[in-house]
N, C-alpha and C positions, 0 to 999 in steps of 0.2 A: 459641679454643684456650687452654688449661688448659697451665701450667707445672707439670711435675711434677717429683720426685724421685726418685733411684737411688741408693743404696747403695755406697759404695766403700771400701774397707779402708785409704788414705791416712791420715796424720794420727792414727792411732786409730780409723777411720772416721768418714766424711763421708758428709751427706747433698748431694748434687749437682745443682742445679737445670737442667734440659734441659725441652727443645720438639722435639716432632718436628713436622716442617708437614705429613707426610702418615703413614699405616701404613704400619713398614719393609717397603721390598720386597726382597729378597735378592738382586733378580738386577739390579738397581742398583749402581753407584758410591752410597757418601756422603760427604755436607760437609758437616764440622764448623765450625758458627759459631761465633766468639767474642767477647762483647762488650766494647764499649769502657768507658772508667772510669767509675764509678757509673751506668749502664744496668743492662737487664737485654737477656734473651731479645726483649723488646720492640719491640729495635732494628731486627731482620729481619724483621717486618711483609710491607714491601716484598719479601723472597724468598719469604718464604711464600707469596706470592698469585703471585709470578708462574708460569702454567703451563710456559712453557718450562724456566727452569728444574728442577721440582720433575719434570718427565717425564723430562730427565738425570739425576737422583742425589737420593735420600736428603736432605731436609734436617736434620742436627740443632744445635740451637743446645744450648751449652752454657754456664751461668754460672761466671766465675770463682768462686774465696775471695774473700767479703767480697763478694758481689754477688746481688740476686734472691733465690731461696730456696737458694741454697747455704748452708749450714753446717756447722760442725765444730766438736768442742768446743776445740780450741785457739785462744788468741787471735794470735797468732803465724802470721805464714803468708806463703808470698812466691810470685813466679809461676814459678818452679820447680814448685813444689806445685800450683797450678794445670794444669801440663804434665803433672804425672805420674797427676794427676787423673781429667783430662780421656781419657786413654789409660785409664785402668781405668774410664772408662764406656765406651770401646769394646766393652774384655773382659766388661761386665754383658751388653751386647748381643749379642754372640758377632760383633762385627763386626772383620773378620780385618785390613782395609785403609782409609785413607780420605785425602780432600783435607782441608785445613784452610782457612779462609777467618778472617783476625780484623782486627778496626777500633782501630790504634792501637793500645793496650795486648795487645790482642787478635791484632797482625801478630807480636810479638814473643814470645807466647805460641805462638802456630802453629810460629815459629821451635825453640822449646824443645822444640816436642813432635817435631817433625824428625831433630832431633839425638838424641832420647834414644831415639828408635824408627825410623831411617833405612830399616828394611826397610819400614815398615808403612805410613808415612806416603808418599803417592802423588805429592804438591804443594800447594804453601802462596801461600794470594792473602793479602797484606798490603796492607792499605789504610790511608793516612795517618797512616804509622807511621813508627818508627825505630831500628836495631837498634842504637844507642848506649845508655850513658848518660848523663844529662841535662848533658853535658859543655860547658867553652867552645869545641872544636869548633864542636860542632851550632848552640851561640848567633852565634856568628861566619857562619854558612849561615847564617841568618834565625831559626832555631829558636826557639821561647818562652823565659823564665827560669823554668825550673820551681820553681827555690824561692824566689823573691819572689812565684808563686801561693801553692805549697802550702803554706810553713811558718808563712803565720797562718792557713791550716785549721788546723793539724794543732796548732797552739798553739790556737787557740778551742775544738777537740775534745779536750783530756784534761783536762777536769775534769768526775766524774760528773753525768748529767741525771735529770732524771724520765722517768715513764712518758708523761705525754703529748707529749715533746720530739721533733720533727722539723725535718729542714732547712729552711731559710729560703727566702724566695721569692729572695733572691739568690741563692743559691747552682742554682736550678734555673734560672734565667735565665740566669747565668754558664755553665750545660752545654748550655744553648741558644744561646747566640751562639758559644763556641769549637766547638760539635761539627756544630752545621747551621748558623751563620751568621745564625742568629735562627730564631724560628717561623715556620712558614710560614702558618699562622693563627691565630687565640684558641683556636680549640678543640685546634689541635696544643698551645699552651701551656699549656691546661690539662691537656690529656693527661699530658705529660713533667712537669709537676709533680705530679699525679697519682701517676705510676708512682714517682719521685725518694720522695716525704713516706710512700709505703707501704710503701717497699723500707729505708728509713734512720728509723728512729723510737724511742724509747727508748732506754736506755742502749747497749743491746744493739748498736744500730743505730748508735751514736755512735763505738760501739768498731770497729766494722766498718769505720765509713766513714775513720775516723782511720787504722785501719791501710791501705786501699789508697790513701789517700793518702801514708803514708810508703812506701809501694811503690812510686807512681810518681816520689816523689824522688829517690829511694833507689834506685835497683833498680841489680844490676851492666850492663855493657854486653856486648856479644855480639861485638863485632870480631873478637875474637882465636875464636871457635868456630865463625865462619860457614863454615868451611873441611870444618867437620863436617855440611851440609845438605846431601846429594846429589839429591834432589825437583827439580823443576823449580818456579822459583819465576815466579808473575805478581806483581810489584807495582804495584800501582794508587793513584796520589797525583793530587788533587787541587790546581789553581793556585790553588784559593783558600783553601786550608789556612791556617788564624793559628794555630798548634801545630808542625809540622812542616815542611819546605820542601819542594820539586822540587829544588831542588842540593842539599838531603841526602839525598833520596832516589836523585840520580843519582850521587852517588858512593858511597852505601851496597851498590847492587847490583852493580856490578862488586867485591865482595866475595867474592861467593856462587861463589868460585873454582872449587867441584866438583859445581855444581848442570848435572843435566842439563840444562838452560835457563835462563837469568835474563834477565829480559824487564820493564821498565818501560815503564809505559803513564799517562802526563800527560794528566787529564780536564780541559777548560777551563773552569773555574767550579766546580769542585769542591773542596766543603765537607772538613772534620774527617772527618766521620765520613761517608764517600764512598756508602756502600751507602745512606743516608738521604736522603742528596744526591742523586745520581744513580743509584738505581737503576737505570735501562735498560740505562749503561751498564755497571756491577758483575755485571749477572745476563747479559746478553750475552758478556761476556768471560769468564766463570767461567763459563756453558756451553759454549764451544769451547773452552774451557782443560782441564775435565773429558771432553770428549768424544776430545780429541787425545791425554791421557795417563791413562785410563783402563785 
């Protein structure tokens, strides 16, 4: 499967990197994926192939700004834009309604796109995510220190490169132990380094990756507008999450004050980036999540 492009009028217009896992079929629910930080489309592999779910709904995967073959000519961009995005590729589609599904960066983008489109949007699966931001709260819950990660990226990233400049094998190792917990073998390692040094390379690619990184330092927090999600929300966190916790994510969902369901579900031994980790369980509970609120 071939990652293509769709045209959106955001930003001055964007070109918006999507995967569908099957040909739309109309008389289907869909779920919108979203990926997690410097991934692409790639990450849903694991949903694509599995039949049960792809026979419930529609799969499309969608790249944020600054990920996969997304582009726009502004350098500037934040996951707001990605939300408003992400909803006019619905409209390229003529797709009227949909569930969102996003990993991590990806849970709190689902969230955005909730709130800014409450009629449209159906339910939102957030997986080892967090609707803050990166506050001393969440670090007090166990949460990462997101800026003793990111701000020596984002200081290594602004100063211009050459053309043949790609990320470093740390840095794809580093999105391999926080997001799965390591590879699961040489050839997944090479895979995800692979996809990492093709997606981020050149100037171009330096400037991308620098700015989703000051995005996920940076980004505002959502507390005060979870009240604006009325979707029924599944959150799915893994216990073995080194990003995120289980006590932020159980106190983050009794938030979701006017969600027709809010519902956490604790996978044991799961990874960052849960649909990777465990698929079975991700694509099992997001088929009777879309089948009960469809």
């Amino acid at each position: 499967m071939d990652t293509e492009t769709v045209s959106v009028p955001h930003l001055g217009g964007s070109r918006i990197g999507h995967r569908f896992g099957r040909p739309y079929d109309a008389n289907l629910p869909t779920l919108v994926l979203i990926n997690s930080f410097s991934t692409s489309v790639e990450l849903y592999v694991p949903q694509f192939e599995d039949e049960t779910l792809s026979e419930v709904a529609n799969l499309l995967a969608i790249e944020p700004y600054g990920h996969g073959a997304t582009r726009t000519l502004f350098e500037q961009f934040t996951y707001w834009d990605t939300a408003i995005a992400a909803l006019q590729v619905l409209d390229a589609f003529d797709i009227r309604e949909a569930f969102v599904l996003g990993t991590s960066q990806g849970g709190w983008i689902a969230a955005r796109m909730a709130m800014l489109q409450p009629e449209r949007i159906k339910g939102i699966i957030p997986l080892g995510t967090s609707m803050d931001y990166e506050s001393e709260r969440s670090r007090k819950l166990g949460c990462w220190d997101c800026a003793a990660v990111c701000t020596p990226l984002i200081d290594a990233l602004s100063e211009p490169v050459g053309d043949d400049w790609t990320v470093d094998d740390d840095f794809c190792d580093f999105i391999l132990s926080a997001g799965f917990g390591g590879p699961s073998s040489e050839e997944e390692r090479r895979r995800w380094h692979r996809i990492e040094k093709t997606n981020y390379r050149g100037d171009e690619g330096r400037m991308r990756l620098r700015m989703c990184t000051i995005n996920l330092r940076d980004r505002d927090g959502l507390h005060g507008r979870l009240d604006a999600v009325r979707c029924p929300v599944l959150w799915m966190h893994g216990t073995e999450d080194s990003v995120y916790t289980v006590p932020n994510a159980e106190e983050e969902i009794t938030m979701f004050i006017n969600s027709a369901d809010a519902k956490l579900v604790v996978v044991d031994g799961g990874q960052h980036f849960l649909s990777a980790s465990h698929p079975r369980e991700v694509n099992a509970a997001t088929a009777e999540f879309i089948r009960k609120w469809a």
